[in-house]
Every structure is written in C-alpha cells, then in structure tokens.
N, C-alpha and C positions, 0 to 999 in steps of 0.2 A: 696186533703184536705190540710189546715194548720195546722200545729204541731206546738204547744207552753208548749216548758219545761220553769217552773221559778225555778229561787234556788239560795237558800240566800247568797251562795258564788261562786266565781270562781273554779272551781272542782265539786261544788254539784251536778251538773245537769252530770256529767262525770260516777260520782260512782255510781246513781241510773238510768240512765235510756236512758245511751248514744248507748246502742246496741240498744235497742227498736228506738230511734231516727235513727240509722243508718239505722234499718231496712224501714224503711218509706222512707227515701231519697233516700233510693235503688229503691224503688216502686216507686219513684215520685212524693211523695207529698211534697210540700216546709215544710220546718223545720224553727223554730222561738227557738231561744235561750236566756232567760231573766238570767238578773243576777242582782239580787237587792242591791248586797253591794260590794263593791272595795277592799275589802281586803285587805285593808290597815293598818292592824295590824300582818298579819303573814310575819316577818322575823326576823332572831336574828340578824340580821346589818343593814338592810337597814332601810334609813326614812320613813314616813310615806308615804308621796308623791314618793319616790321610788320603793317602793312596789307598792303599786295603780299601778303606770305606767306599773310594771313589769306585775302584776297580768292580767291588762289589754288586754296587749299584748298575755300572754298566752292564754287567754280566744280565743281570736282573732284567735289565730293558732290551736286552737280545732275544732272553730267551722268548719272552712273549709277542715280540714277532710273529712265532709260530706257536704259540701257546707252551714253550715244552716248560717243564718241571725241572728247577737246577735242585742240582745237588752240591752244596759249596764245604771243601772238604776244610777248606784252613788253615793248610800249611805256610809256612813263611818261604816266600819264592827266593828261588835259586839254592835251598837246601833242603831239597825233598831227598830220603835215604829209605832203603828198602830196609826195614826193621820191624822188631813185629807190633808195636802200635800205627803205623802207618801202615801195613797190610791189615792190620783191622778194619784199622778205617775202609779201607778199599773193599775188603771183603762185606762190610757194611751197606757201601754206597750199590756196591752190586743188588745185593740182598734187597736194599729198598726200591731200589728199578726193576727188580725181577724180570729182566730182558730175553726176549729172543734172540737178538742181533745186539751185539757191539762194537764199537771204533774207539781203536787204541793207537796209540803211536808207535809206528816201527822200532828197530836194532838200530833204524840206518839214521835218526834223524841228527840233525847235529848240536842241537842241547841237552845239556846230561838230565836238566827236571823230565824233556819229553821222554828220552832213552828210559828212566828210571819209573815213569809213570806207566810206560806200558809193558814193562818187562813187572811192576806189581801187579798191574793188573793181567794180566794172563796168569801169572802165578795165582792172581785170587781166585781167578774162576772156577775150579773144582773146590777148594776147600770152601767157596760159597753156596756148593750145595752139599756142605757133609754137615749131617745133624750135631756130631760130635765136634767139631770147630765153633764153640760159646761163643757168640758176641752177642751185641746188645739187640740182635735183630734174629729172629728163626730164619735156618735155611730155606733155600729155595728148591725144587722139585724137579727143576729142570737146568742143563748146563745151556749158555749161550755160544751160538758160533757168532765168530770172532773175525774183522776183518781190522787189519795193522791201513792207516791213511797214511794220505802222501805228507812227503816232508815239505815243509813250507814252498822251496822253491823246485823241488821234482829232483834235484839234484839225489845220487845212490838210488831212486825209488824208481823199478819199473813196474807198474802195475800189469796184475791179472786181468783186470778187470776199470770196465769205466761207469761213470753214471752222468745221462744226459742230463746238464745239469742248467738248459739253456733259457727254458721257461721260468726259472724263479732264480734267477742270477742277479736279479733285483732285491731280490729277499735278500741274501747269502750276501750284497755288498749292503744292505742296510743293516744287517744285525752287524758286520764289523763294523760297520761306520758307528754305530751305539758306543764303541768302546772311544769314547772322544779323547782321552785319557792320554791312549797311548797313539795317537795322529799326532799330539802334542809332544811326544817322547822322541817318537820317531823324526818330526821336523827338525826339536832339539839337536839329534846325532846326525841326520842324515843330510838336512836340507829343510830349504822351506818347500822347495820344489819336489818333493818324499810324501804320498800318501799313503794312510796305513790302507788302502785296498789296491796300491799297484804292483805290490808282490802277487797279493793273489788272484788279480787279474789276469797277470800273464800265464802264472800256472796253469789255469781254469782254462785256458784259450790256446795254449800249448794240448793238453790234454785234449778238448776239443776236437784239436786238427788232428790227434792222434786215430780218431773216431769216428772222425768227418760230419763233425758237430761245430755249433758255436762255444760253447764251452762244457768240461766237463770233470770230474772229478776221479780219481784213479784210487783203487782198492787192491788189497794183496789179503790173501786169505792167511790167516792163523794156523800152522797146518796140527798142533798140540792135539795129541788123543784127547778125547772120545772127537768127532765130527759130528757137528750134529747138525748142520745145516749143508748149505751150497749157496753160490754165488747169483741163484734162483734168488735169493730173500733181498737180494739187493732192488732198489725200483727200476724199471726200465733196464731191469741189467745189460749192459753190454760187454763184447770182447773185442 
C-alpha cells in the first residue's frame, strides 16, 4: 500500500503518528510524508528564510529514518488559508502519494494551521480523484480512507482506535528528536527542563495504558462518503 501522513508543520506528523508510519515501512509499504507549511516562524534568532532552510532539512532527516518520501508543500507557517491554490497544492500532494490510507489532523486540534490542514485535506480527497479537477498532476483511480490523529496532547481527542506503537517508540522519538530546531524553541518558551519528545511521550504512554500497552497511538476514522476502507488497514489495529 501507500501511506500518506499530512501535517501542518515540520514535527506534526513526528508527534502523532510517526510509530504507526514506522510500522508500515517495516511491513513494506511505501510511506509519503506531507508537510504543508515551512515553519518559518519557530526560532528566537534565526530569520525567517533561516528557519525554513533549517526546518526543511530536519524534516528531510526524519523522514529517512524510515525511508518515507516528503512531500514539502511551502507555505509560510501560521498562515495556511483554505483557498483554491492551496487546495491545489493539496489536491497535488495527494495525487503524487497516490495513497490507500491517510493521516490528517482532527476538527478538535487546537492550532488553526492543523485545524485548517486537515479540514483541506479531506475536502481534497474526492476532487483528487476527478479527471476534470486540472492540476499539474493526473488524478488518481482510487479514493483513500482516511483516519483524523490525535491532538498533540489527547486533550478533545477520543480515539476509535489504537496502534501498538511499543516496538518502534525508538524510531518515532528519533525522527522527532531530528527536528533539533525546535527542542531549541521549545527550551526558549518553556524551560531548559522542556524536551521537544515529553509531550509526546506521555501521550504515547497514556494511549498505551488505554490498551494495555507500553505505548500507543490513537486514530478516529474520517466518516466522509464514499468509505473505502476500515480500521482493518491500520497495523496491529486495535480497539
């Protein structure tokens, strides 16, 4: 199968759902990695275009971790807008993952890039497979089902669904640890004693106990006509 996570920043896709990703690359299905905005506002020193660059790069060194292929969309962070060159792009980034399965960001999360990132992307998903919807890329053949990830710290999010995520929790804290970037943002705001992996540690380990695991990750299904898959496509799925 293809696997396509999107998420509105460089890290997003790390903190919610980068074991589940691991777990697929392990089994052999290609991974697609999107990231809709450059993050080019998180640093207390660097420029704007310095960040970008950096951000970039990290992103770059996560995804090969597990081999996955990014898709780097470009937007300027904290002003992604649902308009229609940005659902192109979207409609785009689909088209070139040509996915079975993807990971979007709930209604419930509490930044308006993730809120707005996944609310275009579920909007793209049908008009990524209609031949009359021109962009720079041929439709696709097939629709993907769709599962919305947790919110960074589980808060509004109760999952359908979990994925044991205990075996490669190593992966999933190394690809976020890659983004060095913003470890150095987060000490900035938060503390020296603030690492960018103890949010999503606890969530993982929350989730976990939810399942009676060491750690685990929590999915909510897309419920948008057509259905084309089930909570079967998830690895290890559990309930």
């Amino acid at each position: 199968m293809n696997i396509l996570a999107l998420g509105a920043h460089p890290d997003d896709i790390e903190i919610q759902c980068a074991g589940t990703l691991a777990l697929y690359a392990q089994a052999g299905h290609k991974v697609f990695m999107a990231v809709a905005t450059n993050g080019n506002v998180g640093s207390p020193t660097h420029s704007r275009d310095e960040i970008g660059a950096i951000r970039k790069q990290e992103q770059i060194n996560s995804c090969a971790l597990i081999g996955a292929e990014l898709i780097w969309m470009d937007f300027d962070d904290e002003w992604l807008f649902n308009d229609r060159p940005t659902r192109t792009r979207f409609i785009d980034a689909i088209r070139q993952a040509d996915p079975d399965v993807m990971f979007i960001h709930g209604p419930t999360d509490y930044h308006p890039d993730h809120r707005i990132s996944g609310q275009i992307a579920e909007d793209a998903r049908i008009p990524a497979s209609v031949r009359l919807v021109e962009t720079s890329l041929p439709y696709i053949k097939k629709i993907p089902h769709m599962f919305y990830m947790d919110n960074p710290t589980g808060l509004g999010f109760e999952p359908e669904a979990y994925v044991d995520v205990s075996s490669v929790m190593k992966i999933k804290q190394d690809m976020l640890r890659c983004h060095v970037s913003q470890d150095t943002w987060i000490r900035a705001v938060y503390g020296d004693d603030v690492s960018i992996t103890d949010m999503m540690d606890k969530n993982a380990a929350n989730r976990g106990q939810q399942m009676n695991v060491a750690f685990a990750e929590g999915f909510r299904e897309v419920k948008t006509y057509p259905r084309t898959g089930n909570f079967g496509l998830l690895p290890g799925f559990g309930r």
